[in-house]
C-alpha positions in Angstrom: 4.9 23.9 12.5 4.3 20.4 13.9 1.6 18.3 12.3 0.0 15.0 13.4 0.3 13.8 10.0 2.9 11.4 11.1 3.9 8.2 9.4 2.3 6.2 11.9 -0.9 8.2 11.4 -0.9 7.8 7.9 0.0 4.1 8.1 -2.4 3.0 10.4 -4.8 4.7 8.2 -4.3 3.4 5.2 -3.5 -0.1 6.3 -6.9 0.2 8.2 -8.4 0.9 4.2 -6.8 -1.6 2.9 -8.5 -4.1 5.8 -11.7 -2.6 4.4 -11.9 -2.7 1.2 -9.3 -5.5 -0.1 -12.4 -7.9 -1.4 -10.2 -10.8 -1.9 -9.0 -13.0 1.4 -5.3 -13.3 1.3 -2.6 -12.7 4.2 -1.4 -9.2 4.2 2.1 -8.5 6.0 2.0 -4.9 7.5 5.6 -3.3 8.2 6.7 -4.8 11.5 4.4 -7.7 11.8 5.9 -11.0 11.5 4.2 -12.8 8.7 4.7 -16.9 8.3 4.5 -17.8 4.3 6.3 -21.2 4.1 3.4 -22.9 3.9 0.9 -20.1 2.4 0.1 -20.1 -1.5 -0.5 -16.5 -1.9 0.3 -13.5 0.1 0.6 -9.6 0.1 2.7 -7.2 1.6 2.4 -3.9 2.3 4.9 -0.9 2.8 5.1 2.7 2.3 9.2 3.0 1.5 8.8 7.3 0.6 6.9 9.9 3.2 8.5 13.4 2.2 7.0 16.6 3.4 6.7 19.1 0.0 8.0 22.2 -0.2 5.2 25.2 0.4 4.5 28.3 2.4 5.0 28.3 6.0 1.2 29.5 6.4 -0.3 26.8 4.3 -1.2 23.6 5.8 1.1 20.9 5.1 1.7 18.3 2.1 3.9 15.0 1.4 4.2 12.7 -1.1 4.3 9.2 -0.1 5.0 5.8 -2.1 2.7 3.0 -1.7 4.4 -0.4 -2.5 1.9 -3.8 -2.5 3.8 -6.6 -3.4 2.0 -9.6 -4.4 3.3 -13.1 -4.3 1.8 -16.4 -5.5 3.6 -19.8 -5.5 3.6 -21.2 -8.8 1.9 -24.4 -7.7 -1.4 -22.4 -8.1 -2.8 -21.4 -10.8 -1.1 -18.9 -12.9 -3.5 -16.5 -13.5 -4.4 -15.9 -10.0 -1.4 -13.4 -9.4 -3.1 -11.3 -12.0 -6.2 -11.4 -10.0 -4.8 -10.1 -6.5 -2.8 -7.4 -8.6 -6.3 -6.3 -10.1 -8.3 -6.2 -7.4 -5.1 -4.1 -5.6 -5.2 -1.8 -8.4 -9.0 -1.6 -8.2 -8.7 -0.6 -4.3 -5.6 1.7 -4.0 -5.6 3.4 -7.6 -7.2 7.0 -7.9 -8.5 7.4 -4.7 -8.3 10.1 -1.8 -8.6 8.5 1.6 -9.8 10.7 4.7 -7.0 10.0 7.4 -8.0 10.5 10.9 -6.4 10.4 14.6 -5.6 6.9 15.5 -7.9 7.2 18.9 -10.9 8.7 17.0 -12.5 9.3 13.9 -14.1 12.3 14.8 -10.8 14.1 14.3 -10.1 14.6 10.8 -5.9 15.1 10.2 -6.3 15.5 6.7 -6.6 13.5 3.4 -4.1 11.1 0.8 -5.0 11.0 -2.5 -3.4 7.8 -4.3 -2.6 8.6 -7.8 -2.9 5.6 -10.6 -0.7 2.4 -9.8 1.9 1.3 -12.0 2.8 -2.4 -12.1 5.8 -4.5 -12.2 6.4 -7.9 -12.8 9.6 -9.5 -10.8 9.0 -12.8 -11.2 12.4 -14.6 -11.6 12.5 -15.2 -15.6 15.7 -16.8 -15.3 16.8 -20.8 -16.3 16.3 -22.1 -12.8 13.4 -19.7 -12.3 11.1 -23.1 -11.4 13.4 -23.4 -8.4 12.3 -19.8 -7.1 8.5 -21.4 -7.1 7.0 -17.6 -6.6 5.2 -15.4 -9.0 6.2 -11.7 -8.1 3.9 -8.5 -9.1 5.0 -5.0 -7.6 1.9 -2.5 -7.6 3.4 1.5 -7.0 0.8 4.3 -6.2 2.3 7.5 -5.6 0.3 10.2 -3.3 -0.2 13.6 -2.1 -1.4 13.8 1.9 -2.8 17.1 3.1 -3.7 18.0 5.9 -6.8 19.1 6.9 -7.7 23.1 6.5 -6.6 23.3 3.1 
């Protein structure tokens, strides 16, 4: 059974939460948009690498699992603890929350829902000897999710 739960659907959506309800302003790069950073200090980037349907009954409606990935990045010129702030206020807006997703022409037609599960963090900033060189700070937020669509 086709579904308009799409990856663009669910993209536009959640990249249109993000918009919303990111308090802090900082450049977000969105899959396929062409973002300039040489000369930005801090930036995020969004992606959602994993959209797998789950395996369930024909008859019910249907569910995937996505993978949320927000990449933060902070040049070192700035001060240090201010990667640790964009990665909290990420976590604060993506982490345990369910998201209603809707039609990209209207929002009076519910598709269904994603519900982000906790984030996990990771941080790849370079820790190597010539690390200085690399002049980024690195934090990698991960929120798994469940979508469903609507009627279930």
């Amino acid at each position: 059974m086709p579904t308009a739960l799409t990856l663009t659907a669910l993209a536009g959506n959640l990249f249109d939460y993000w918009e919303l309800n990111f308090p802090l302003d900082v450049a977000t790069a969105y899959p396929g948009v062409s973002l300039d950073t040489q000369n930005l200090a801090e930036w995020i980037d969004l992606e959602i690498p994993e959209f797998s349907p789950c395996v369930g009954r024909d008859s019910s409606p249907s569910r995937s699992e996505i993978l949320l990935k927000v990449n933060v990045f902070v040049r070192r010129s700035t001060d240090l603890a201010r990667i640790n702030a964009l990665a909290e206020a990420a976590l604060a807006v993506i982490s345990r929350v369910t998201i209603p997703l809707y039609t990209p022409d209207s929002i009076e037609t519910l598709l269904g829902y994603v519900q982000l599960l906790e984030g996990r963090v990771q941080n790849q900033t370079r820790q190597d000897r010539e690390s200085r060189s690399h002049d980024l700070q690195h934090v990698a937020i991960a929120v798994k999710g469940i979508v469903q669509e609507a009627g279930g």
